[in-house]
TITI-887108 format. One record per residue (C-alpha): residue in one letter; x, y, z. Coordinates in nm, 4 decimals, m for minus. Layout:
N
{fise A | u X | v Y | w Z}
...
This chain:
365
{fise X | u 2.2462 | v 2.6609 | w m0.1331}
{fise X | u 1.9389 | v 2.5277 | w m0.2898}
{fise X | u 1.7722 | v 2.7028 | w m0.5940}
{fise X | u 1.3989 | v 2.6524 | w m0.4669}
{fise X | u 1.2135 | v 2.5008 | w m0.1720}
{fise X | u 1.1088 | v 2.1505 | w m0.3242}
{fise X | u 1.5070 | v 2.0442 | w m0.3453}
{fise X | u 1.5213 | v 2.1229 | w 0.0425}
{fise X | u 1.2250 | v 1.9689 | w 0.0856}
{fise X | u 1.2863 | v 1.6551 | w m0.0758}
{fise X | u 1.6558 | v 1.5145 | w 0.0947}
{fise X | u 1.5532 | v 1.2921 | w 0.3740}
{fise X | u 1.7224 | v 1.1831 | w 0.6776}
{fise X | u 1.8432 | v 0.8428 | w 0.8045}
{fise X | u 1.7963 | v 0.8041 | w 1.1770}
{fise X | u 1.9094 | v 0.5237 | w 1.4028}
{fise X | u 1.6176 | v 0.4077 | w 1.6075}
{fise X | u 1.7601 | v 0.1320 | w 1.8134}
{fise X | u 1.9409 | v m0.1997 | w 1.7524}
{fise X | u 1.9325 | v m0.2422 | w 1.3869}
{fise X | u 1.6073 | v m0.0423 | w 1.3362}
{fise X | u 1.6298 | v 0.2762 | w 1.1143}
{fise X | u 1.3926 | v 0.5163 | w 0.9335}
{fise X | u 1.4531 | v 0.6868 | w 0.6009}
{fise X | u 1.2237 | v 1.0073 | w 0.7059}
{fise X | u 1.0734 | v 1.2717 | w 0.4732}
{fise X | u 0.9209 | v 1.5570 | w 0.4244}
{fise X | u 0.7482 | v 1.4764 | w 0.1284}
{fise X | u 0.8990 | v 1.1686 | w m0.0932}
{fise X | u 0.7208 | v 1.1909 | w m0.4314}
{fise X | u 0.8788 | v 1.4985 | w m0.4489}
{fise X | u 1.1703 | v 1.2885 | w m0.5655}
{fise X | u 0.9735 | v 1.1230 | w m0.7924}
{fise X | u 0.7866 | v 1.4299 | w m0.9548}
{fise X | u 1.0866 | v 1.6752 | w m0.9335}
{fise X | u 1.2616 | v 1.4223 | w m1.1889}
{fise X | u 1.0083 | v 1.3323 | w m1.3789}
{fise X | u 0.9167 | v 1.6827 | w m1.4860}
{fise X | u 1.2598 | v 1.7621 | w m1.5572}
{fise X | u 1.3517 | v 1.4486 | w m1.7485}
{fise X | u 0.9609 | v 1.4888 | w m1.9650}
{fise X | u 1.1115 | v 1.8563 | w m1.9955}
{fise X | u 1.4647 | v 1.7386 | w m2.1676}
{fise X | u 1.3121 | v 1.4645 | w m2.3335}
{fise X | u 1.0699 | v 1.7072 | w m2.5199}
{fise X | u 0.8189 | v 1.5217 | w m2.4320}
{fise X | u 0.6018 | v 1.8324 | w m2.2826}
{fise X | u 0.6870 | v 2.1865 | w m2.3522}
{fise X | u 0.7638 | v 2.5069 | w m2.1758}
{fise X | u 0.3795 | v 2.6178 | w m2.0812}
{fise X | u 0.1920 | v 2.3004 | w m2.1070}
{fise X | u m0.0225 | v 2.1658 | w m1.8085}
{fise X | u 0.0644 | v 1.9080 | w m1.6061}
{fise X | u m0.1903 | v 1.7070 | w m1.4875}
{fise X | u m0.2529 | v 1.3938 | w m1.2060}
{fise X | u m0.5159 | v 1.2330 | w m1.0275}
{fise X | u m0.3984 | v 1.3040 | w m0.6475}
{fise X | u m0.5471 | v 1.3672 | w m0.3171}
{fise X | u m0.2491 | v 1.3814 | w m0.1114}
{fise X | u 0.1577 | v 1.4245 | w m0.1353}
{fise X | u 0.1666 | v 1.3262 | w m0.5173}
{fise X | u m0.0322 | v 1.6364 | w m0.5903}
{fise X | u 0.1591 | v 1.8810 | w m0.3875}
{fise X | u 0.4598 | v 1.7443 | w m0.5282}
{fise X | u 0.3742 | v 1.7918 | w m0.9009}
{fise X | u 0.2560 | v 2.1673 | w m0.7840}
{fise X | u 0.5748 | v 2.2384 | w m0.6126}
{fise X | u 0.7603 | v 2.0382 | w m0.9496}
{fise X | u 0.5426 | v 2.2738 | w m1.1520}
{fise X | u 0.6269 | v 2.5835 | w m0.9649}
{fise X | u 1.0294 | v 2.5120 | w m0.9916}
{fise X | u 0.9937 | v 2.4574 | w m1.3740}
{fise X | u 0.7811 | v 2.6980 | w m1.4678}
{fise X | u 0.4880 | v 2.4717 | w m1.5726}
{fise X | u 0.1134 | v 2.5008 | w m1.5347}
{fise X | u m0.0315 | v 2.2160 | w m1.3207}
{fise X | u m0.3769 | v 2.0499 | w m1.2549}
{fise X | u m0.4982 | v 1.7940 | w m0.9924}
{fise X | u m0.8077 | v 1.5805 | w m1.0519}
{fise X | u m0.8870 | v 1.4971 | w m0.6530}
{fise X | u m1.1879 | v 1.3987 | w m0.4670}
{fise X | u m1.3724 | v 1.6114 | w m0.1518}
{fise X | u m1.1677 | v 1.4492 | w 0.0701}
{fise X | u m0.9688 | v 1.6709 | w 0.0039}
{fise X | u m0.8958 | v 1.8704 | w 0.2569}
{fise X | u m0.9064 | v 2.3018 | w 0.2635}
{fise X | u m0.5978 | v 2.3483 | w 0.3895}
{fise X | u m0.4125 | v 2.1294 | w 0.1402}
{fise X | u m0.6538 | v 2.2804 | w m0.1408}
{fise X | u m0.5329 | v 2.6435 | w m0.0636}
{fise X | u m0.1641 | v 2.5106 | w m0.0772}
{fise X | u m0.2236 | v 2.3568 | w m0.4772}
{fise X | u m0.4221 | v 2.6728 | w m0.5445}
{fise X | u m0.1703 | v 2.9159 | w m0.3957}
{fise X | u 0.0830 | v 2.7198 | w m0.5937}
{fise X | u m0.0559 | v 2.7988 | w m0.9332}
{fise X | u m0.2547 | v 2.4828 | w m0.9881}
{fise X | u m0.6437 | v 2.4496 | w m1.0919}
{fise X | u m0.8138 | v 2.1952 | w m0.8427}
{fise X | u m1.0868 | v 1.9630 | w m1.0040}
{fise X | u m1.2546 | v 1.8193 | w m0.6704}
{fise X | u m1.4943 | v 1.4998 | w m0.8194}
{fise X | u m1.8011 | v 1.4310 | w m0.5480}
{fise X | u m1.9129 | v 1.0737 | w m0.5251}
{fise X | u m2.1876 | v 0.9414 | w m0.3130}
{fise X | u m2.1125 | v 0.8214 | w m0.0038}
{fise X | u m2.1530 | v 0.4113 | w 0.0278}
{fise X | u m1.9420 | v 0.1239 | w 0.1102}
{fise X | u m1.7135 | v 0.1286 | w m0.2095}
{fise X | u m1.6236 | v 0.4840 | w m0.1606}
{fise X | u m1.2511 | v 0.4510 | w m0.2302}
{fise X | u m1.2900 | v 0.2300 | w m0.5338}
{fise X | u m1.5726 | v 0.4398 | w m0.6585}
{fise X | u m1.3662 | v 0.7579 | w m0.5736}
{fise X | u m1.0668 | v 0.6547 | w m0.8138}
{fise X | u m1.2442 | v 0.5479 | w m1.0584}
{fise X | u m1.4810 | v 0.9204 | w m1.1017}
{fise X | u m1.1534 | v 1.0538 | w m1.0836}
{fise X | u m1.0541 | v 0.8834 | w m1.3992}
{fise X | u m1.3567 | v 0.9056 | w m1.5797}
{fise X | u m1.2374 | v 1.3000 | w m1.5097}
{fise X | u m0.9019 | v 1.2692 | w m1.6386}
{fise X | u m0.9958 | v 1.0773 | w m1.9591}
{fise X | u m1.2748 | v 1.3665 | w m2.0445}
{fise X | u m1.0089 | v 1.6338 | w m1.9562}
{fise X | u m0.7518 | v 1.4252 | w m2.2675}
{fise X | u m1.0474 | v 1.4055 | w m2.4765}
{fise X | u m1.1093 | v 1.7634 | w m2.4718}
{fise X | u m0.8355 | v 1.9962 | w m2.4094}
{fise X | u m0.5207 | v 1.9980 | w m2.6012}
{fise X | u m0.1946 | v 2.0648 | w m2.4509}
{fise X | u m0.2765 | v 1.8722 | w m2.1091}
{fise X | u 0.0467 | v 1.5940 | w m2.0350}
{fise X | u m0.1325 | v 1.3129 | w m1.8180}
{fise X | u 0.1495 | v 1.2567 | w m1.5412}
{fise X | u 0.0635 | v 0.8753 | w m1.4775}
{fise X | u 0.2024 | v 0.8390 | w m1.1065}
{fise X | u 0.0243 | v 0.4924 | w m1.0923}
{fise X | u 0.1943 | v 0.3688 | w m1.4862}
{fise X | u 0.4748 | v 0.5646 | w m1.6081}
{fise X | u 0.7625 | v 0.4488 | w m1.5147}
{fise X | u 0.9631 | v 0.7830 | w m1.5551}
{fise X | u 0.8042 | v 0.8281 | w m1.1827}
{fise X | u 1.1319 | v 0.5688 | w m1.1079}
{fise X | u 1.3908 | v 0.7564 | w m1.2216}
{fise X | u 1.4571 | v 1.0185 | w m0.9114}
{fise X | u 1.4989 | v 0.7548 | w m0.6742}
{fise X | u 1.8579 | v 0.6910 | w m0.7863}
{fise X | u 1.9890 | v 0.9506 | w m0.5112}
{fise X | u 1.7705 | v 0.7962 | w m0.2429}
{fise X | u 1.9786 | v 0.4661 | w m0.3320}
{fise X | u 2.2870 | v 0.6577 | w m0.3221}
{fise X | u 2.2311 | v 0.7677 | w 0.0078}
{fise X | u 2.1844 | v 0.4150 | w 0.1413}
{fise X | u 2.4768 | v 0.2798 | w m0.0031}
{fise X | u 2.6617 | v 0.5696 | w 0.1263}
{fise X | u 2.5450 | v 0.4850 | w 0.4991}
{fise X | u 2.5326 | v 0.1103 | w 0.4520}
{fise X | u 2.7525 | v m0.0041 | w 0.1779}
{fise X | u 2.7244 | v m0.3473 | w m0.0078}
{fise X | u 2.4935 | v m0.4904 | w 0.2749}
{fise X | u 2.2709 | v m0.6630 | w 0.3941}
{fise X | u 2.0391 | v m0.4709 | w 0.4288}
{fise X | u 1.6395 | v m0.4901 | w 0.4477}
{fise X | u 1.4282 | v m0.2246 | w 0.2969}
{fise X | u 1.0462 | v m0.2159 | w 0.4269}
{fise X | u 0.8202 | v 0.0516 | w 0.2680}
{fise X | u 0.4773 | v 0.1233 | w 0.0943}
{fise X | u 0.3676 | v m0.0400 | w m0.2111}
{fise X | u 0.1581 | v 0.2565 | w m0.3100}
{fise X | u 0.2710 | v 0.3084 | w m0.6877}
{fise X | u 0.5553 | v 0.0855 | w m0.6822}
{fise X | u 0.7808 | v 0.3680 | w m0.7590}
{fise X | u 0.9320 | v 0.4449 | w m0.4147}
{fise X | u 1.0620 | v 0.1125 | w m0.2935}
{fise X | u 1.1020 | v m0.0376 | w m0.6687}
{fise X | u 1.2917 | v 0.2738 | w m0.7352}
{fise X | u 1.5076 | v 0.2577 | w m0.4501}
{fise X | u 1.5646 | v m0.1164 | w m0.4339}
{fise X | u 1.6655 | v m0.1479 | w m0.7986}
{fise X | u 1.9415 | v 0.1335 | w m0.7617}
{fise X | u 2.0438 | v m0.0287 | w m0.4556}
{fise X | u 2.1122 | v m0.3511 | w m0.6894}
{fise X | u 2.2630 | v m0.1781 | w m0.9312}
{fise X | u 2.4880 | v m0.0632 | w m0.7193}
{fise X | u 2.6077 | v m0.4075 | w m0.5607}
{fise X | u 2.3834 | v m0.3446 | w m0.2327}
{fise X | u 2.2302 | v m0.7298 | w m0.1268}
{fise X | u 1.9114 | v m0.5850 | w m0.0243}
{fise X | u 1.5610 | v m0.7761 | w 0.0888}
{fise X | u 1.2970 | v m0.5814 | w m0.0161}
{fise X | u 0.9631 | v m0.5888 | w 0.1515}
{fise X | u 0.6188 | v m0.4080 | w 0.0794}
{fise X | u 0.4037 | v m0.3012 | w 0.2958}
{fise X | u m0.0070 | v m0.3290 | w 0.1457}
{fise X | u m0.3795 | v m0.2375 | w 0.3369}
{fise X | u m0.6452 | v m0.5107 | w 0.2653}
{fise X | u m0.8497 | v m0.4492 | w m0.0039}
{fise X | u m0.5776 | v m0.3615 | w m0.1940}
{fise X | u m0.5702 | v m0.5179 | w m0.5398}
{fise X | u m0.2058 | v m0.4934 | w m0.6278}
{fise X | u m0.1228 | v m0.7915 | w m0.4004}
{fise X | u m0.4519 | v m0.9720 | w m0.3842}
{fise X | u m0.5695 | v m0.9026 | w m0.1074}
{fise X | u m0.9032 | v m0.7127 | w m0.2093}
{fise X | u m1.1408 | v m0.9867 | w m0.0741}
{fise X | u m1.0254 | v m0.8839 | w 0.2565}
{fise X | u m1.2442 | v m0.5884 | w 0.4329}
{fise X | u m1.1201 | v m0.4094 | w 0.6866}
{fise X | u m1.3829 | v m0.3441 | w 0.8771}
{fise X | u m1.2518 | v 0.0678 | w 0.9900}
{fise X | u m1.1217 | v 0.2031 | w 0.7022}
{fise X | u m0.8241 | v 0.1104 | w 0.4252}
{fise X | u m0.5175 | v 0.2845 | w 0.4650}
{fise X | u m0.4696 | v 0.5419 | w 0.1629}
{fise X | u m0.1620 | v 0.5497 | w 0.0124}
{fise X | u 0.0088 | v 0.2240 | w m0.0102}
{fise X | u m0.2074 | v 0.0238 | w m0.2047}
{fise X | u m0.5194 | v 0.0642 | w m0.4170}
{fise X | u m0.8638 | v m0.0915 | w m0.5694}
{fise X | u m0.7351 | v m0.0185 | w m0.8939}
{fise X | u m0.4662 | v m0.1458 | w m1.0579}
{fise X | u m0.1161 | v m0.0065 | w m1.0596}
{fise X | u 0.1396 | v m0.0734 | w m1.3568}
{fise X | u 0.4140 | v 0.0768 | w m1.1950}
{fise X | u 0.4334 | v m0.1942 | w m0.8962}
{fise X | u 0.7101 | v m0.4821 | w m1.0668}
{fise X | u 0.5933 | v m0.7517 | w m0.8645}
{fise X | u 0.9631 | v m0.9851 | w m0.9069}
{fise X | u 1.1486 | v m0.6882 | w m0.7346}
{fise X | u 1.0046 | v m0.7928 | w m0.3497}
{fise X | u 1.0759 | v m1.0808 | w m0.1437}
{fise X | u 0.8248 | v m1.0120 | w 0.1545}
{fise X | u 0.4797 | v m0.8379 | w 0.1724}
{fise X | u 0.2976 | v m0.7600 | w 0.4817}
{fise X | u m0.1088 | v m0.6652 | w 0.5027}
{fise X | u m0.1916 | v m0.4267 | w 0.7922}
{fise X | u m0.5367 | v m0.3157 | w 0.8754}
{fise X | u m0.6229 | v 0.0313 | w 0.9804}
{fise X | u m0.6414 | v 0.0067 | w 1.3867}
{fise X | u m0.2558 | v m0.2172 | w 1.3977}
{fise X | u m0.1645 | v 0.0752 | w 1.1808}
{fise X | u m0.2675 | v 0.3398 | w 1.3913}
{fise X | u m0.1441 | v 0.2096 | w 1.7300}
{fise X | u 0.1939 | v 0.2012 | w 1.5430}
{fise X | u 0.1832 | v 0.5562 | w 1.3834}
{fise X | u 0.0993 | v 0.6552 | w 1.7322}
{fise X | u 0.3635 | v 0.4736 | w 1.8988}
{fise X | u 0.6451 | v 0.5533 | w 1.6755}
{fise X | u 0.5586 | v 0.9285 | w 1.8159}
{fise X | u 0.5714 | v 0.8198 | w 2.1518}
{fise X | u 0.8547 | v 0.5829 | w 2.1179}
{fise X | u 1.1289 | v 0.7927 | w 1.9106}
{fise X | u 0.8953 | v 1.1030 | w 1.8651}
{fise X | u 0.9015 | v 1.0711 | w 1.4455}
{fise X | u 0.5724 | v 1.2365 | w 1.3875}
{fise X | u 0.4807 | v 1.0677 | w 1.0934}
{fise X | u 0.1626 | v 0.9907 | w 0.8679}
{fise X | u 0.0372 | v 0.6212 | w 0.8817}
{fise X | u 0.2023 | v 0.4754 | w 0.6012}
{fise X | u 0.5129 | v 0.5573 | w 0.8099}
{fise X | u 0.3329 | v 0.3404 | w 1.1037}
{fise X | u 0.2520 | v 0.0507 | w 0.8574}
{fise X | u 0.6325 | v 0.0506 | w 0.7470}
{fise X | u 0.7401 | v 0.0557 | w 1.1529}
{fise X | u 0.5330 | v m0.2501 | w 1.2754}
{fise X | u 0.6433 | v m0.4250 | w 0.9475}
{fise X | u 0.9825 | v m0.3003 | w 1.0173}
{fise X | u 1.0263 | v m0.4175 | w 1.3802}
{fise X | u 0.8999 | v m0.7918 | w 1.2979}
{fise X | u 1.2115 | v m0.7659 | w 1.0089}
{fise X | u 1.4151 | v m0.6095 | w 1.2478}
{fise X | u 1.3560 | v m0.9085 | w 1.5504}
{fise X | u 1.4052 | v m1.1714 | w 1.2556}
{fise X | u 1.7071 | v m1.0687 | w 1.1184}
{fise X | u 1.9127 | v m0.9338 | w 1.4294}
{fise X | u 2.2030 | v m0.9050 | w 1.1947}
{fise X | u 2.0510 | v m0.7128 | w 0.9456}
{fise X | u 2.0436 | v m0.3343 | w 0.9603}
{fise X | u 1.6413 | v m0.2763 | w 0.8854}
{fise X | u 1.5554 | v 0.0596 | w 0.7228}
{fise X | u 1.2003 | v 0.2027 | w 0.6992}
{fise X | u 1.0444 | v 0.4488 | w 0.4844}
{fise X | u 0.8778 | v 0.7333 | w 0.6460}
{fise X | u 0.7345 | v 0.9093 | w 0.3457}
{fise X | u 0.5977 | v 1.2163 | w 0.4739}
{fise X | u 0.4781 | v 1.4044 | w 0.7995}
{fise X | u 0.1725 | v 1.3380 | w 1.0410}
{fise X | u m0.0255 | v 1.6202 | w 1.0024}
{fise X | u m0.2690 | v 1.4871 | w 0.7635}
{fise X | u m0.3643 | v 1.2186 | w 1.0488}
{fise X | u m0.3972 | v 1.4409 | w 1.3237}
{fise X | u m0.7909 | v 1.4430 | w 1.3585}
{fise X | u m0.8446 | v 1.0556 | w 1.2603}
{fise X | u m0.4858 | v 0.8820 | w 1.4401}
{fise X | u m0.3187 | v 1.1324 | w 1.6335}
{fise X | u m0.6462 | v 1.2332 | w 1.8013}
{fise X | u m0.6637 | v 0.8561 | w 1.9480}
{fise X | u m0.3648 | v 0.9095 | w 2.2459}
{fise X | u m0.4623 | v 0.5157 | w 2.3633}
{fise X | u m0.4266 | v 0.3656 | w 2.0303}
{fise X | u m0.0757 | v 0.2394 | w 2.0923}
{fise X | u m0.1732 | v 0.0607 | w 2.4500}
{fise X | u m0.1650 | v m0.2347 | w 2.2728}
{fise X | u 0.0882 | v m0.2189 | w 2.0108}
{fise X | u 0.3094 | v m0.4714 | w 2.1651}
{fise X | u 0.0761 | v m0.7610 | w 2.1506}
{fise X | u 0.0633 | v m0.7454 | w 1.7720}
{fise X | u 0.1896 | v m1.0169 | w 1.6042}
{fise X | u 0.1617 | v m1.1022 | w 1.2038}
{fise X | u 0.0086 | v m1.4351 | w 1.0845}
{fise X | u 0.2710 | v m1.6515 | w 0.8286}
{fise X | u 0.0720 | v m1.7498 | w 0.5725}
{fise X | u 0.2134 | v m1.9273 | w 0.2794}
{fise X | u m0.0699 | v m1.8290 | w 0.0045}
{fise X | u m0.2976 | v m1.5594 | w m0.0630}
{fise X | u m0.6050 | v m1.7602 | w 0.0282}
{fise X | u m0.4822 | v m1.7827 | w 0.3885}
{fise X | u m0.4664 | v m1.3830 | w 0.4425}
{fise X | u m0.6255 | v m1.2741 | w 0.7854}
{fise X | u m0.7165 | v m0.9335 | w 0.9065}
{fise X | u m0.5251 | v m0.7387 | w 1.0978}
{fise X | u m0.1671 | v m0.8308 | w 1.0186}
{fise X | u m0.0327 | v m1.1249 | w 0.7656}
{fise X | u 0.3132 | v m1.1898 | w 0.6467}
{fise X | u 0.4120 | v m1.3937 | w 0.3712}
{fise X | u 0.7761 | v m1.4907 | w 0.1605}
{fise X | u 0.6655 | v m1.3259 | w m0.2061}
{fise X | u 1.0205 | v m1.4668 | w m0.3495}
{fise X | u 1.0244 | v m1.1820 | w m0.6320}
{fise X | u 0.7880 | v m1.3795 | w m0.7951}
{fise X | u 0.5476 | v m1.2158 | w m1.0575}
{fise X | u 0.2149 | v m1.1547 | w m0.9995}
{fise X | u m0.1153 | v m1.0364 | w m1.2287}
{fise X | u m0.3728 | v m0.8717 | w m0.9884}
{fise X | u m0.7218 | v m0.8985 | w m1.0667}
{fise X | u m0.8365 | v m0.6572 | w m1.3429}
{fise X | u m0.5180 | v m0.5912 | w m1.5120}
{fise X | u m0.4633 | v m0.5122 | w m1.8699}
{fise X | u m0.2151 | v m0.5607 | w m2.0818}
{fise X | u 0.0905 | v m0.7207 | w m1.9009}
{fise X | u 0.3945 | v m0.6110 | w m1.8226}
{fise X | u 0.7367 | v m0.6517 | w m1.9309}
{fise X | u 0.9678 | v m0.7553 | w m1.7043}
{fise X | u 1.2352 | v m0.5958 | w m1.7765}
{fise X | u 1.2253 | v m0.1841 | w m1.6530}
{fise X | u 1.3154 | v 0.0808 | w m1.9179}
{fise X | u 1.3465 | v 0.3994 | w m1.6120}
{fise X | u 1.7180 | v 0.3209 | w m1.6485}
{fise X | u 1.6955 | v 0.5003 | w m2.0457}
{fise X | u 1.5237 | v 0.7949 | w m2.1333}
{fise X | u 1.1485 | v 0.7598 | w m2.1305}
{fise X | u 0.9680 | v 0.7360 | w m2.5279}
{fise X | u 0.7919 | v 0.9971 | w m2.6155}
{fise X | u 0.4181 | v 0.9379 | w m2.6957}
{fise X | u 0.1006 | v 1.0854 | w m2.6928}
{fise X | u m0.1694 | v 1.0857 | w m2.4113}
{fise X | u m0.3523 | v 0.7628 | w m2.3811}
{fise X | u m0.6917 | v 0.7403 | w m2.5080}
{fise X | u m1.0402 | v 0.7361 | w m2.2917}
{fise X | u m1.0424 | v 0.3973 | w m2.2853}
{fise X | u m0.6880 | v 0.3658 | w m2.2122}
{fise X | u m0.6818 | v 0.5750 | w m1.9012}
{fise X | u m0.9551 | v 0.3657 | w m1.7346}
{fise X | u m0.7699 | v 0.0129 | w m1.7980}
């Protein structure tokens, strides 16, 4: 018996698609991620009974912290922009949380312009309001730490390996989470990420894609949280490949799923062809119900899913739109705008330190 609906929520399923295809499937996966880290900031003393938790979210990050907030008695707070939606709104509200919704203009650096007002709101919420624990999805590495029974759960269904993991870059925290456990616990696993263009955490930001980039799995700002040595493949999947494969993992095993889920699939059933031997597990993070107006609503866009075929490149100068693959070789990497590096070496294995909110300037590194 479970002692509150986010510990349901969060156990996912493996499923056996066919051959050696599989999907780890969620409800909601940063639930994982924020259920842990709460507790863990909460033992740690690191926040206190009654502070406010507080993120920069538009999506499942933010109803995970609300849900995390609920369970633990906390107050919570989501800096988001007016994309988001009035259904999902209701849900944070209804939850207990305050909703700060930042407007931008529209133009053709929306997204990068929409992160960015939403951390110009965070840092002015740190520098005036006490009590107010910045989460740091995108840089604190605590955000690692509840991943540990996802890897258990692998192991448990697929032992020492081999075994290929394909997911979402996103934060890092997911499949760097995941993967290291999996090490840890003797698993040979291949790890590969799955990034939009004009994503900055693997380079591939001079890239436009010319529809839309796929929220979620990468970003145009940088991400400390993504260790860079921990994946041995990335793939770079624009927004229409992505589509016909959320759609056609509906029609095709009838997962309905939200697109990172269809970015993981396509990537996953290249891996899958390549490595016949190799069971090949995919992340599907959370549901499709965010994408039913702007995927699902497009019943055709999977006609032509089976003619899609990635591009090998060997370099980051060679990436073409819509679909590129190339051998990373857990080799480091410093994307374009980064700050102060990082160490190699995680820490999510101890206790996080304890330490004050970064400053103004600090938040928008």
């Amino acid at each position: 018996m479970f002692d509150h609906i986010a510990d349901a929520m969060k156990r996912p399923d493996v499923i056996h698609l066919d051959r050696n295809c599989h999907v780890l499937r969620f409800e909601m996966m940063k639930l994982y991620s924020a259920l842990e880290a709460v507790r863990r900031l909460l033992d740690d003393g690191v926040v206190k009974p009654g502070d406010t938790l507080m993120d920069s979210s538009s999506g499942t990050y933010g109803h995970s912290l609300a849900l995390a907030c609920h369970k633990y008695g906390m107050k919570c707070r989501i800096v988001c922009s007016t994309k988001l939606d009035d259904t999902m709104r209701r849900q944070f509200e209804m939850l207990g949380a305050q909703v700060d919704q930042v407007a931008i203009p529209p133009g053709p650096l929306v997204d990068k312009m929409d992160q960015r007002a939403r951390l110009d709101r965070v840092a002015e919420i740190l520098d005036t309001e006490d009590d107010v624990h910045w989460m740091q999805q995108y840089h604190d590495d605590v955000h690692y730490l509840g991943y540990r029974a996802c890897a258990e759960l692998l192991h448990a269904e697929f032992g020492d390996g081999p075994l290929t993991l394909v997911g979402g870059v996103g934060t890092g925290a997911s499949t760097g989470g995941i993967t290291s456990y999996l090490r840890e616990l003797g698993t040979d696993v291949t790890l590969v990420g799955v990034q939009p263009f004009e994503s900055v955490t693997f380079g591939s930001e001079p890239v436009e894609d010319p529809v839309a980039s796929i929220a979620g799995i990468g970003s145009p700002i940088v991400m400390r949280n993504v260790r860079y040595e921990l994946y041995d493949r990335v793939h770079w999947i624009g927004f229409d490949a992505a589509a016909a494969a959320t759609t056609a993992l509906l029609r095709s095993h009838a997962l309905y799923a939200g697109m990172s889920s269809g970015c993981n699939y396509l990537a996953a059933t290249w891996e899958a062809a390549h490595a016949p031997e190799r069971p090949c597990v995919f992340i599907a993070a959370d549901t499709g119900h965010r994408y039913a107006e702007n995927v699902y609503a497009r019943p055709q866009a999977d006609a032509a899913v089976d003619t899609l075929n990635p591009r090998r490149i060997d370099s980051l100068e060679q990436l073409t739109f819509p679909w590129s693959v190339m051998d990373w070789q857990r080799r480091t990497f410093r994307p374009a705008g980064a700050g102060r590096p990082r160490t190699t070496r995680p820490r999510y294995t101890a206790a996080p330190t304890a330490r004050p909110n970064p400053t103004h300037e600090e938040v928008l590194l």
